[in-house]
C-alpha distance (Angstrom), angle and dihedral (degrees) to the residues before:
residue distance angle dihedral
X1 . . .
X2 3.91 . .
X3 3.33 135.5 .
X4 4.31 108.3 -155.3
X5 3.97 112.9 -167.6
X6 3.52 113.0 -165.7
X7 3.40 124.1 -179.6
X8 4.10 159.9 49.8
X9 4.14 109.5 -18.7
X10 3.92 107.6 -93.4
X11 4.01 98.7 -162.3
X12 3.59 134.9 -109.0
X13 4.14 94.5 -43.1
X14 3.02 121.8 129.2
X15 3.55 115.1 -137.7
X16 3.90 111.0 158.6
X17 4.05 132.4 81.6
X18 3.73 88.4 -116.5
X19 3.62 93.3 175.9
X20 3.69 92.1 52.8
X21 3.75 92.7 44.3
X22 3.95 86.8 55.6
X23 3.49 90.8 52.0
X24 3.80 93.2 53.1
X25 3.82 85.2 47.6
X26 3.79 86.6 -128.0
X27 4.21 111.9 172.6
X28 3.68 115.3 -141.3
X29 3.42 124.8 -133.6
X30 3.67 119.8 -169.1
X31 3.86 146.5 160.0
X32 3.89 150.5 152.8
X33 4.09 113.7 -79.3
X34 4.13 91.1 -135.5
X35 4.30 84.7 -153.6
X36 3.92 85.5 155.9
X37 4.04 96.4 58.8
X38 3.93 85.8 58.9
X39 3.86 103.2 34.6
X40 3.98 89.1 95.1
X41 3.51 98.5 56.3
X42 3.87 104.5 35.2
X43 3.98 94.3 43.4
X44 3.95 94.3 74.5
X45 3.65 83.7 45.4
X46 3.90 93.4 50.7
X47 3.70 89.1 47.4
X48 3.45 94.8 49.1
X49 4.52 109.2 127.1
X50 3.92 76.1 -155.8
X51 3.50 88.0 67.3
X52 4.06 90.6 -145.7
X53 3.85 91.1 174.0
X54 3.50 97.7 52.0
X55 3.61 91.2 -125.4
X56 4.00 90.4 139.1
X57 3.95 87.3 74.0
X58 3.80 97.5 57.9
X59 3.80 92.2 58.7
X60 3.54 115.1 88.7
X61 3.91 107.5 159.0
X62 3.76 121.2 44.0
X63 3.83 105.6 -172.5
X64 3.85 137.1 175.1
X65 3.75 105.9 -102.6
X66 3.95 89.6 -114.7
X67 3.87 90.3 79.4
X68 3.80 91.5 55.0
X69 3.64 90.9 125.5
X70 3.56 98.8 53.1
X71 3.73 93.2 43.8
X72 3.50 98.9 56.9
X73 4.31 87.3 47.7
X74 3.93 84.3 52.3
X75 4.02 93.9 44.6
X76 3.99 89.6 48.7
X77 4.14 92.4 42.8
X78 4.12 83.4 34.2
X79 3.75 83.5 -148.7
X80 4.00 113.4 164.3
X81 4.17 85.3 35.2
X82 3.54 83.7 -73.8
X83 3.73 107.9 -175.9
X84 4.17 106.0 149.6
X85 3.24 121.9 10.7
X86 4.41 116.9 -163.1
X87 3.95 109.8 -154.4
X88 3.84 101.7 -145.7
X89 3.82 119.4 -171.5
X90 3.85 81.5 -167.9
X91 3.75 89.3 69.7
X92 4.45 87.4 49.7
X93 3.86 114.0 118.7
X94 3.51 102.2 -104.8
């Protein structure tokens, strides 16, 4: 098969079983996610009220940014259906 990393640079770690991934004869497939080339065009789109992305469905959890810790356990256990979670210092007890 083939492993595709797409992405931001992590560093020198190394991460990966490499000599398992030989042994599977997996190919690697890697490059730079350029985010920054496209940030001017898709952030009027993002902030969009008309929502012309969609991105309004993906969100299922809008929380105040106090319960970070606990969102990002529900996001990785995606307990509750949890999907997208929005971090809203709005939402903090004052």
């Amino acid at each position: 098969g083939t492993v595709s990393i797409s992405g931001v640079y992590g560093g020198a770690a190394d991460p990966m079983p490499m000599l398992q991934m030989f042994d599977k004869q997996l190919q690697l497939r890697m490059g730079q996610a350029n985010v920054r080339a496209w940030t001017d065009t898709l952030m009027p789109l993002v902030e969009d009220p008309a929502d012309p992305l969609g991105l309004d469905d993906l969100v299922t959890h809008r929380l105040p940014l106090e319960e970070a810790p606990a969102a990002y356990d529900m996001f990785q256990r995606k307990h509750d259906g949890c999907v997208k979670i929005v971090l809203d210092p709005a939402r903090s007890a004052a």
